[in-house]
C-alpha positions as CSV (number, residue, x, y, z in Angstrom):
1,X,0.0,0.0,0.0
2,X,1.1,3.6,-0.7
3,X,2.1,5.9,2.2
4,X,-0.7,8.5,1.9
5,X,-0.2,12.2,3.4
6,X,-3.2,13.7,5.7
7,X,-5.4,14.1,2.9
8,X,-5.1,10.9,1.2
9,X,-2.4,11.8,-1.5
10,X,0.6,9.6,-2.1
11,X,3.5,11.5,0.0
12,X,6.0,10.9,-2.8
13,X,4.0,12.7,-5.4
14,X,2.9,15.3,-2.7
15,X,6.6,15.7,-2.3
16,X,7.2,16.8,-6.0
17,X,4.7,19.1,-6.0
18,X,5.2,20.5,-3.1
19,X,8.7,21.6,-4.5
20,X,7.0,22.7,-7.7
21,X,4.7,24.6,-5.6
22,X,7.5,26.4,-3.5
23,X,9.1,27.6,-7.1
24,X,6.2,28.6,-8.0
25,X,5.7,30.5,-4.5
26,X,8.9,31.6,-4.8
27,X,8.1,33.4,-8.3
28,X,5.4,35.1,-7.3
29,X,7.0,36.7,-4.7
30,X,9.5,38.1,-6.8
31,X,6.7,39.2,-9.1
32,X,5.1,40.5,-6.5
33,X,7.9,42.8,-5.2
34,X,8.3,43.8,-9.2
35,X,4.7,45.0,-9.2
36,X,4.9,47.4,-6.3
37,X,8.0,48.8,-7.9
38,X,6.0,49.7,-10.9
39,X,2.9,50.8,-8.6
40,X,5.6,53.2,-7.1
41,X,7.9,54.4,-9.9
42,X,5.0,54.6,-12.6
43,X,5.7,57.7,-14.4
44,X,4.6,59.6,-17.6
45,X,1.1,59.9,-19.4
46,X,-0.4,56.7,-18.5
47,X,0.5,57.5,-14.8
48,X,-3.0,57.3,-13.2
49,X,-4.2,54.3,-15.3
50,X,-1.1,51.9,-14.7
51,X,-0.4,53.3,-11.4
52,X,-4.7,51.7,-10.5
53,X,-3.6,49.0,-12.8
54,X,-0.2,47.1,-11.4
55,X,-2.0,48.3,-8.0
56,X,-4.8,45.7,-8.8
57,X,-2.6,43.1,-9.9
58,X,-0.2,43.4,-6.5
59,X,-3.0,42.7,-4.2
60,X,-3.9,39.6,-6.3
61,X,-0.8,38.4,-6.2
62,X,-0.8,38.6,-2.9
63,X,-3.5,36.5,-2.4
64,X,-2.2,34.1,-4.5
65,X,0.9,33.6,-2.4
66,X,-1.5,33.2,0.7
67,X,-3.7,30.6,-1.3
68,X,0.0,28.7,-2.8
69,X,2.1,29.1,0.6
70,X,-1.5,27.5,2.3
71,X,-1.6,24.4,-0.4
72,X,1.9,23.6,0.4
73,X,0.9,23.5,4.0
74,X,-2.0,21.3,3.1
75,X,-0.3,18.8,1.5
76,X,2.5,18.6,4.5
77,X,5.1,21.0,3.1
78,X,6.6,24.1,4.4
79,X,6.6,27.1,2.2
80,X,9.5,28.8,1.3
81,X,9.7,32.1,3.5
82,X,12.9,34.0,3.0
83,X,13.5,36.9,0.7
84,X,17.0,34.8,0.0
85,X,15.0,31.9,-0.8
86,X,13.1,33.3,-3.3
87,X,15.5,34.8,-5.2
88,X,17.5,31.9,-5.0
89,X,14.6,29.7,-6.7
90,X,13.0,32.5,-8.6
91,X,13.0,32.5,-12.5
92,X,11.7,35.5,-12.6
93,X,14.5,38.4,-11.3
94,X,13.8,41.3,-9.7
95,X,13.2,44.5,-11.5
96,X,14.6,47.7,-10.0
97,X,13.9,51.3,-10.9
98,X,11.4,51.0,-13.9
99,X,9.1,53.6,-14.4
100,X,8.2,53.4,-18.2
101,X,4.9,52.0,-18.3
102,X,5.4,49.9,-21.6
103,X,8.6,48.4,-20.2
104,X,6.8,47.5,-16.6
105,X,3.9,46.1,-19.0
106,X,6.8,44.0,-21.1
107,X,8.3,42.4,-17.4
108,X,4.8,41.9,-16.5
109,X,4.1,39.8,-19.5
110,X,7.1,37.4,-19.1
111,X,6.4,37.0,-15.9
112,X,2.8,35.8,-16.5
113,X,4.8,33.5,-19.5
114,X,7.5,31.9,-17.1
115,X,4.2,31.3,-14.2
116,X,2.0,29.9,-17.1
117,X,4.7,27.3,-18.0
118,X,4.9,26.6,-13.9
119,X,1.4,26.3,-13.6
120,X,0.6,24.2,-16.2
121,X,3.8,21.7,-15.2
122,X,1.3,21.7,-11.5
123,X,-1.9,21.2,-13.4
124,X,-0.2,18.2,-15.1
125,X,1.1,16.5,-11.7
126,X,-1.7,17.4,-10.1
127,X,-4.1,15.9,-12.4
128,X,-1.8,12.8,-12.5
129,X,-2.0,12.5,-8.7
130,X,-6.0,13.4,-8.4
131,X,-4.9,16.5,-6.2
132,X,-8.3,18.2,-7.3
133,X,-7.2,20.9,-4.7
134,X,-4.2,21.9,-6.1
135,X,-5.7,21.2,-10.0
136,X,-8.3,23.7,-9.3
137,X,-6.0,26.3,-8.3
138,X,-3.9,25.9,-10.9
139,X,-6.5,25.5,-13.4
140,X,-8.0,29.4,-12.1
141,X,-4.8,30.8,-12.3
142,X,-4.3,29.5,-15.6
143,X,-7.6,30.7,-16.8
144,X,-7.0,34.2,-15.3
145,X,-3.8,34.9,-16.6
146,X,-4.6,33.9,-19.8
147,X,-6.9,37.1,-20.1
148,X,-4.6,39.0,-18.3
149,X,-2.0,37.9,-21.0
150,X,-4.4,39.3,-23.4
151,X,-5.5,42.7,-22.2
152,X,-1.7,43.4,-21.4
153,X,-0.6,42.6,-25.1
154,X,-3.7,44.8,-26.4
155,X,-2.8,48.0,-24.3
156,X,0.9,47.8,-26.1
157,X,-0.6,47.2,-29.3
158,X,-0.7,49.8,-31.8
């Protein structure tokens, strides 16, 4: 028989994602930090609209770093929780000192590309392992940043 973890998922599997999870944390964190840069250092025409703008997408990042740190929790882990630990497993680098709108917008799309490619690598396990928990989330942060992706790309079009 399998050695399950507290909610009946095999530990092994939880394991893996767990440490998928924690990059994934560890990303949005970074991102995170990126967005209230730009919320701060917005300058320019566009100022009012993209300072609202990378406002609303900070405080749901936040929230997704509450809802990811609380899965890996759930599934036994412990969530990364050190500034050096994120940038140590971060893809995503911190962005200092931007204050061009269309360049905050371009580091805002490749983050959403390098979490997309995370997320759906979770979705995968996740569905493999029938974590519906964790395939839920994914699968809604999938879905939401796929508009996001969109509506970013149309306010540098042309």
């Amino acid at each position: 028989m399998k050695k399950m973890n507290s909610i009946g998922l095999d530990r092994k599997m939880s394991g893996q994602l767990i440490e998928k999870l924690n990059d994934l944390l560890a990303n949005y964190q970074v991102f995170y930090q990126n967005a209230r840069g730009f919320h701060w250092n917005i300058k320019g025409e566009k100022f009012f609209e993209l300072h609202l703008k990378f406002e609303e997408l900070y405080n749901d990042l936040q929230i997704k770093i509450d809802e990811i740190a609380e899965r890996i929790l759930t599934l036994g882990g412990t969530p990364l929780h050190s500034f050096a630990g994120y940038l140590k497993a971060s893809e995503i680098k911190p962005v200092e000192n931007e204050s061009n709108g269309p360049k905050c917008i371009e580091h805002i799309l490749d983050a959403f590309s390098t979490l997309l490619i995370k997320e759906r690598e979770i979705l995968s396990l996740s569905a493999e392992m029938n974590d519906e928990g964790t395939n839920a989330m994914a699968s809604d942060y999938i879905r939401e940043k796929e508009k996001l992706v969109w509506m970013y790309s149309a306010y540098l079009s042309k």
